[in-house]
C-alpha positions in Angstrom: -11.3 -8.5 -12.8 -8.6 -9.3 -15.7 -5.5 -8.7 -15.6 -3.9 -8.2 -18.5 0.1 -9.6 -19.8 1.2 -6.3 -19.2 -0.4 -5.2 -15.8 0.7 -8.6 -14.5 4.6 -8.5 -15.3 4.2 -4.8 -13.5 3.1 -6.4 -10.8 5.0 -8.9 -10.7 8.5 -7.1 -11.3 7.0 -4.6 -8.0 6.4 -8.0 -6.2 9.9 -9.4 -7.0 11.6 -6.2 -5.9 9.5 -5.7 -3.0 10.4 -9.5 -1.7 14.5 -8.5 -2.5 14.0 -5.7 0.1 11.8 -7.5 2.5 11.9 -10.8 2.4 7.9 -11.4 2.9 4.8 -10.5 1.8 1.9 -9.8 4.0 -1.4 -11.9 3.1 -4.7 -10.4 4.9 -7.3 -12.7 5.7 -10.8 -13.1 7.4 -11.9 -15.1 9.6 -15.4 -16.8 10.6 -16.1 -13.9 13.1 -15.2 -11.2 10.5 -11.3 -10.5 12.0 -9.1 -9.3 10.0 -5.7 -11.1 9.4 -2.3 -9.9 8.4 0.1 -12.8 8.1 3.6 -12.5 6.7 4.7 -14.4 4.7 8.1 -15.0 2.6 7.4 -18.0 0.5 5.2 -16.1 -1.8 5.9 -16.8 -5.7 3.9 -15.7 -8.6 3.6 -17.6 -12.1 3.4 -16.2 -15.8 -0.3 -16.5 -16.3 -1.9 -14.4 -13.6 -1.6 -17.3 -10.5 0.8 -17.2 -8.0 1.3 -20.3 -4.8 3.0 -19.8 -1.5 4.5 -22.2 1.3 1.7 -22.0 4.1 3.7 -24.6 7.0 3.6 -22.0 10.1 0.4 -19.6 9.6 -2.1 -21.6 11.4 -4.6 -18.6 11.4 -4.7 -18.0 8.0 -5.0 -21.8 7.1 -8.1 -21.2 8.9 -9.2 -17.9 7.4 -9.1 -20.1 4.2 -11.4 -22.6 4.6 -14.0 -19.8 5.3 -13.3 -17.2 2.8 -10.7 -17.7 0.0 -10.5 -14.5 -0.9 -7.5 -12.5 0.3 -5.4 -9.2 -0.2 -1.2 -9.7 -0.9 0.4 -6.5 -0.1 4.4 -6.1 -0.9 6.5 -3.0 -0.3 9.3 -2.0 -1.6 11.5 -0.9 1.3 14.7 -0.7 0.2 16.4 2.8 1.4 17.8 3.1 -2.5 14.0 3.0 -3.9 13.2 5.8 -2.0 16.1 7.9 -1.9 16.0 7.7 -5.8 12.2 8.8 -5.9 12.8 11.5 -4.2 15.9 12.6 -5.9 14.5 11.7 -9.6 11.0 12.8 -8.8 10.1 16.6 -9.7 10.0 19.5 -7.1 8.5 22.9 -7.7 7.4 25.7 -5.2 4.8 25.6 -3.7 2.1 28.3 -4.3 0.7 30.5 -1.6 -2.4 28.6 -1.8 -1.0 25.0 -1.9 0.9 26.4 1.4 -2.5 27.6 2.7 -3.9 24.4 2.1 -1.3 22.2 4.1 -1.5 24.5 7.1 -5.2 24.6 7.5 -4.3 20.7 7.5 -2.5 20.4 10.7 -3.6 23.8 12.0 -4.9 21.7 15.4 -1.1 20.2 15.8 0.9 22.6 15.3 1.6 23.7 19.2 3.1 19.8 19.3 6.7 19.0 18.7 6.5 16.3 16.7 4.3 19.0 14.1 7.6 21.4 14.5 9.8 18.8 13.6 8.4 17.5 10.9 6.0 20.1 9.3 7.9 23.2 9.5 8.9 23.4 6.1 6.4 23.5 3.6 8.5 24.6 0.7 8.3 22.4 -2.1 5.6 20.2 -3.6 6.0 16.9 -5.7 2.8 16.7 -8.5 1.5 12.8 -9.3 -1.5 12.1 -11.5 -4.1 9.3 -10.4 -4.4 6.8 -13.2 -6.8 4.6 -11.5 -8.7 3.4 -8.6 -10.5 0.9 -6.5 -13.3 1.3 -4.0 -13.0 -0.3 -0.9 -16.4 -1.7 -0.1 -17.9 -1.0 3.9 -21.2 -2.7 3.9 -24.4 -0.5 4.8 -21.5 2.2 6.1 -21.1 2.9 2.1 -24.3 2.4 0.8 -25.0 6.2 0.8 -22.1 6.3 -1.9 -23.8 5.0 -4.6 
C-alpha cells in the first residue's frame, strides 16, 4: 500500500501527539511459533518520506520477532484526558430514537441484572453519529476464507 504526502503527515501529527501523551508506542510482532508480541516502545520516530527508525536496546523479543518476520503493526494512542474531554464536548449529540434505544438494549439484554451494566448502561439518552471512510480486513487464515 502507498501512502500518500497527505495520509502520512496525518499520521504522523496523530503519532506525534499520541507520543506527547504517552511517551511510547506499542510495536506488535510475531514470532517463529506464531506468538503474538506487544512491545512498547518510546524511541519511536518517523521521517518525511513515509519511513520511520526506532531505538531497539531493551526489547530482546522483538529483536527476535524480526529476524523471522519483518513485518509489524505500530499502534499509538492519544491518551491525553484533554483529547477526549474535547471530543466529547465538540462532537455532536442528538436523541436517541426509540429504535436506536431498542437496539442498544437488545445489546446487553443478558447483563443487565449485573451492576457494573447499572452503572454504566443505564442511560441511553443520547447518540453521537460518525461516518466510516475506510477500512482494512484483518486476515485469519482458513478461519476467513469463507469471506471471500
Amino acid at each position: 500500500m502507498v501512502i500518500d504526502t497527505n495520509n502520512w503527515n496525518t499520521i504522523k501529527n496523530v503519532f506525534s501527539k499520541a507520543q506527547q501523551a504517552n511517551m511510547h508506542a506499542n510495536i506488535a510482532s510475531v514470532s517463529r511459533d506464531g506468538i503474538p508480541n506487544i512491545t512498547p516502545i518510546g524511541t519511536v520516530f518517523l521521517n518525511d518520506d513515509g519511513t520511520g527508525f526506532l531505538f531497539d536496546a531493551f526489547s530482546q523479543q522483538l529483536a527476535e520477532n524480526l529476524k523471522q518476520n519483518k513485518n509489524v503493526c505500530i499502534s499509538a494512542v492519544n491518551s491525553s484526558k484533554l483529547f477526549w474531554l474535547s471530543s466529547f464536548i465538540k462532537g455532536e449529540l442528538r436523541p436517541a430514537t426509540e429504535d436506536e434505544k431498542l437496539r442498544v438494549n437488545a445489546r446487553i439484554q443478558s447483563l443487565k441484572w449485573t451492576k457494573g451494566s447499572k452503572l454504566i448502561w443505564s442511560d441511553f439518552t443520547y447518540v453521537r453519529e460518525f461516518n466510516v471512510n475506510s477500512y482494512r480486513w484483518i486476515k485469519y487464515p482458513h478461519m476467513m476464507d469463507h469471506l471471500k
